[in-house]
N, C-alpha and C positions, 0 to 999 in steps of 0.2 A: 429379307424383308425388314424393312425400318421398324422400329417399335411403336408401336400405339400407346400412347397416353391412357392413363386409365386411375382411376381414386388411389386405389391399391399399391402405387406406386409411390407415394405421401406414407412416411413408416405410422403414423399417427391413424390415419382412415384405413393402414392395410389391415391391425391386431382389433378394429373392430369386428364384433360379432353377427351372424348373418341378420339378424335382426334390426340392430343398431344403422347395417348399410340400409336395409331396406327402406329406411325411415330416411336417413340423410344421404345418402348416394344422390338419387332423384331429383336434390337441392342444390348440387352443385353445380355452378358452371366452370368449364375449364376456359382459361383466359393468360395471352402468351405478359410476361411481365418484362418492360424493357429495362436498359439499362439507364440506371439513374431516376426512374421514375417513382414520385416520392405515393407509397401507398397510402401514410395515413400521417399528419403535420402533429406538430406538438401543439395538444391545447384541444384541438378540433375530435370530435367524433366517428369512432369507427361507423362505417357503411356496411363492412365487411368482414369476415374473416377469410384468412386466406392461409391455404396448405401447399404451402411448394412440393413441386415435383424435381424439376433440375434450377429451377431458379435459386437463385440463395439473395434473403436480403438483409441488411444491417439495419439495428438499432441503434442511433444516435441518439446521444445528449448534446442538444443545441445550444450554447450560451449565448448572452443579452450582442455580445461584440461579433455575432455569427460563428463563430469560431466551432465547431466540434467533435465529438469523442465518442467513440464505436465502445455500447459496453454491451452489445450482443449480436450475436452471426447466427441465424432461423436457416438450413435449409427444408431439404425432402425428412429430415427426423423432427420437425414439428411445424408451429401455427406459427402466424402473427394474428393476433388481435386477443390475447390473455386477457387486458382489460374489459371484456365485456364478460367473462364470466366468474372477473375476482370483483366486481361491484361498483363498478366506476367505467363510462364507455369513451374515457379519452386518457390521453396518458400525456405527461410533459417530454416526452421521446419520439424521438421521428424515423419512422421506419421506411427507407429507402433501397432499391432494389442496386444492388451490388456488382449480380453475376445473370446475365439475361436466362428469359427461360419460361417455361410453364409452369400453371399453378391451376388451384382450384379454388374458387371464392363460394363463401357462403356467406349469405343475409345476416347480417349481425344478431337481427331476431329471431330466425332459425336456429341459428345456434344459441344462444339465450335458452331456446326452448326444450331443446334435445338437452342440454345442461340442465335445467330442471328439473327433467325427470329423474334423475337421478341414478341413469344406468352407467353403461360401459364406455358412453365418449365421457362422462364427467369423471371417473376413474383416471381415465387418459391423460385427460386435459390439464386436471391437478400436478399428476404424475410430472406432467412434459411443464406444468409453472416448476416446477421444484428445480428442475434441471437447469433451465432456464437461469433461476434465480445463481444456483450455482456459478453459473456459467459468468454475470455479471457480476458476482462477488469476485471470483479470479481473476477478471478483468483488474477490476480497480487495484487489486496487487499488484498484477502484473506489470501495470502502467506505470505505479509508483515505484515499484523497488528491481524490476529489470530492463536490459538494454534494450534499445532500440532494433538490434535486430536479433535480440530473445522476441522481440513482440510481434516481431515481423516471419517470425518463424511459427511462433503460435499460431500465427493470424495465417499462415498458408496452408498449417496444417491444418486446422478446422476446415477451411475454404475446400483441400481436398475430398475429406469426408462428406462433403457436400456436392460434388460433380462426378458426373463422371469420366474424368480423364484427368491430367496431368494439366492441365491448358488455362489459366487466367485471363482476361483482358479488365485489366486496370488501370485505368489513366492512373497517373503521380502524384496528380491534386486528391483522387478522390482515395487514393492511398493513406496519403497526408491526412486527407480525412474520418478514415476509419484507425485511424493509430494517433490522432489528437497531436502531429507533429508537421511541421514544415517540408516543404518540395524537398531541401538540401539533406535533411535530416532522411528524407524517405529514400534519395537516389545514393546517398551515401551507405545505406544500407543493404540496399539491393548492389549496390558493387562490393561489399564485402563477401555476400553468398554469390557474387558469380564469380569473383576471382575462386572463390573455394572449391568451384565445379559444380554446385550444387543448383542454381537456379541457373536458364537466361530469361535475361532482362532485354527489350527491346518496343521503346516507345509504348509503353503502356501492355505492352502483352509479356506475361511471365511464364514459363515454362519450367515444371519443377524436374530437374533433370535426377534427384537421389532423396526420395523420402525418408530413407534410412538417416541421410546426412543431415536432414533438414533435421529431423528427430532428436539425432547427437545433439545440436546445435541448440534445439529451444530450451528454453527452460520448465519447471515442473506443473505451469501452468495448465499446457494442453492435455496431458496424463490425466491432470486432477477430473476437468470437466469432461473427458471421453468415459473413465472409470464410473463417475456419477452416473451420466445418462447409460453408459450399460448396467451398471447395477439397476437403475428403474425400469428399463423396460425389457430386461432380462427374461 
């Protein structure tokens, strides 16, 4: 039998306590997230928060020229919508759906609410900003002082930890767009991991053929922010 969707399946809404669901389960609705559809624009106001289940979406920094830069990957191990409970309900980052898939949304004010009482999601929620924050500090190294397909290795490994299977569908552009680099720069990289054996590349769908080799390959980026977020929610 196929799996059923369920809260518990978000690592965030699974370590809550029976209590804590009882209050915010109820509030959720589950809603499928497509690809490339933008959940929340820079500048503009959360509606929503939203807990992936297989979906995965990126964090972009958009500049004046369009041009942009992936400095965070959300799947099923947390939220998108942090700003409404660090004090401010919009953010200059635009949060864009990556990897298609389902998710769970909750009323921006609902959560707000559950966050002020001060139990076991605001424990979480903290916990899963720190990680977070982590996550986009390693970014902005990574980008600066390693190769294009150090980043592009990074960036697969995270993406795995996020699905369940081996399996990408990512246009070239929208590649280009989560690694802040040009079509030439992204296809030139992806043919260096497939001559290696390690990925196939084909019109937009990637297939990671050896995790182990992808691993060899990246650099200390991906280590750093796996180690973080398991130490937190350890």
């Amino acid at each position: 039998m196929p799996h059923q969707t369920r809260p518990a399946d978000n690592a965030l809404l699974q370590v809550l306590p029976a209590e804590a669901r009882a209050r915010v389960f109820p509030q959720l609705e589950l809603v499928h997230l497509t690809l490339g559809e933008v959940l929340c624009e820079a500048g503009n106001p959360f509606t929503h928060a939203y807990f992936p289940v297989d979906a995965i979406v990126s964090i972009l920094y958009v500049m004046h020229n369009a041009e942009s830069a992936e400095i965070a990957l959300v799947g099923k191990e947390g939220m998108i919508g942090v700003p409404l409970f660090m004090g401010g309900d919009s953010t200059s980052s635009r949060a864009i759906v990556q990897n298609a898939g389902d998710a769970y949304r909750l009323k921006a004010q609902d959560l707000k609410d559950e966050f002020c009482n001060g139990g076991a999601l605001q424990k979480i929620l903290l916990r899963f900003a720190q990680a977070l924050i982590t996550q986009m500090v390693q970014t902005a190294a990574c980008n600066r002082h390693h190769s294009v397909d150090q980043q592009l290795c990074r960036w697969l490994l995270l993406s795995l930890d996020r699905l369940p299977s081996n399996h990408l569908k990512m246009t070239q552009r929208l590649i280009g767009n989560m690694l802040g680099i040009g079509g030439a720069g992204v296809k030139a990289a992806a043919a260096v991991l497939k001559r290696a054996g390690l990925i196939d590349y084909d019109r937009g769908e990637i297939t990671v053929l050896s995790r182990v080799g992808i691993m060899r390959r990246s650099c200390e980026c991906y280590g750093v922010v796996k180690e973080e977020c398991d130490r937190l929610f350890s």
